[in-house]
C-alpha positions as CSV (number, residue, x, y, z in Angstrom):
1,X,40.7,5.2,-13.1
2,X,41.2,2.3,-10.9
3,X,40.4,0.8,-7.6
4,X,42.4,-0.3,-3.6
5,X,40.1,-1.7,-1.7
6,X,40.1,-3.8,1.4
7,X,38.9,-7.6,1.8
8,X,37.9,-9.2,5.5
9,X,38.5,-12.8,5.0
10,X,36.3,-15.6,6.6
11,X,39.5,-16.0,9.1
12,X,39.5,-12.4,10.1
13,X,42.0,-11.1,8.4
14,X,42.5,-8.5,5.5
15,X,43.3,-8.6,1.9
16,X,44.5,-5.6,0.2
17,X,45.0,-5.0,-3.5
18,X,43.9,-2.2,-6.4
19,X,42.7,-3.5,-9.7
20,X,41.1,-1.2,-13.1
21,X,37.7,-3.5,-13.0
22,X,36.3,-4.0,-9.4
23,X,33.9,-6.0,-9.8
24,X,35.6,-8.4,-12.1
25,X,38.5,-8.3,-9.7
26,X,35.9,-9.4,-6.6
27,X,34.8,-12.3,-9.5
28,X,38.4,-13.5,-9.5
29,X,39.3,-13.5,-5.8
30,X,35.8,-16.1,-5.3
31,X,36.9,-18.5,-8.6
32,X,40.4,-18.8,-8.2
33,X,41.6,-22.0,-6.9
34,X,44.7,-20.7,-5.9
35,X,46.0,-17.2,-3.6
36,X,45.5,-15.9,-0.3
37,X,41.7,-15.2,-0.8
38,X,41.2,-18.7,-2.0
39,X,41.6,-19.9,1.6
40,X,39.8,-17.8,3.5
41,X,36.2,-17.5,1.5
42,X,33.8,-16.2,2.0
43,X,35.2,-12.6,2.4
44,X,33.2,-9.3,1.8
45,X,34.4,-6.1,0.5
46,X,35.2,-3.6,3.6
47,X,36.8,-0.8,2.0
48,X,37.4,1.0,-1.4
49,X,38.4,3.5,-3.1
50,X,38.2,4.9,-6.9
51,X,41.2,7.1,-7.5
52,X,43.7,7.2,-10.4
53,X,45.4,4.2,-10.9
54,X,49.2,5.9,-9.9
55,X,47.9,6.8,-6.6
56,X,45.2,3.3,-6.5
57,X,48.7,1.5,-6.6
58,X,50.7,3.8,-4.2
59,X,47.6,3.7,-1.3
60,X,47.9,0.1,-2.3
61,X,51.3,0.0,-1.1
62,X,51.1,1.4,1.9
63,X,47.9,0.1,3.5
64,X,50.4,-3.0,3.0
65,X,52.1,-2.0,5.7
66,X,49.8,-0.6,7.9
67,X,48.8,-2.6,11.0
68,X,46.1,-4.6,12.0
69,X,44.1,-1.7,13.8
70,X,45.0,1.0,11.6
71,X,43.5,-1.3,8.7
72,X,40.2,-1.3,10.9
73,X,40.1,2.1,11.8
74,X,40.2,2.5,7.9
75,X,37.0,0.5,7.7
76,X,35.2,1.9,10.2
77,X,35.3,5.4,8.7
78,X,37.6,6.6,12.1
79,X,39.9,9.3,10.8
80,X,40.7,10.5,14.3
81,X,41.8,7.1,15.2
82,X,44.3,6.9,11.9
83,X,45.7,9.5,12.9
84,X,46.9,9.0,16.5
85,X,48.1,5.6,14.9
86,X,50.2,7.8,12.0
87,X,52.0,8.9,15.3
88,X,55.7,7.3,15.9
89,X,55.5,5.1,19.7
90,X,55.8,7.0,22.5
91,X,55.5,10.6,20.5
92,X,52.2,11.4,22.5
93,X,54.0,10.4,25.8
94,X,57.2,12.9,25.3
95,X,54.6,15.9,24.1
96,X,53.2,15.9,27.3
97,X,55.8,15.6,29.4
98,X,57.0,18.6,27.9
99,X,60.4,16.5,25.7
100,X,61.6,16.6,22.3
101,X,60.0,15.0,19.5
């Protein structure tokens, strides 16, 4: 088994990553002298997930690419929200005026 999970950083922003030991991981991100976590301390865990480690690194991947907000949503538990956000721009505004998608 392994781990994503999601870090907020002192600065606001977000660190994502997936690991096998979690809690040895969260050990590393506060010792390290060097990385993007070494910056921006102190930071607290947000968000994980256990899952097999195929799938802990494929989630990892695309949270990577997510935005911003959709990485908050994710945090705050609001599925609803993820998935208006999943939607290509503009795909809500053609739907209701009745044109292609």
């Amino acid at each position: 088994m392994a781990w994503v999970y999601l870090l907020e950083c002192s600065d606001g922003s977000y660190y994502v990553g997936s690991t096998r030991d979690l809690a040895k991981r969260l050990r590393e991100h506060n010792t390290t002298q060097t990385g993007y976590t070494s910056q921006r301390r102190p930071f607290r865990l947000a968000w994980s997930a256990e899952l097999d480690l195929a799938d802990a690194y494929r989630i990892e991947r695309r949270i990577h690419g997510w935005s911003r907000a959709k990485r908050r949503a994710s945090i705050d538990g609001e599925i609803d929200h993820l998935k208006v956000m999943a939607k290509r721009p503009g795909a809500q505004k053609r739907r209701a005026s009745g044109g292609a998608t």
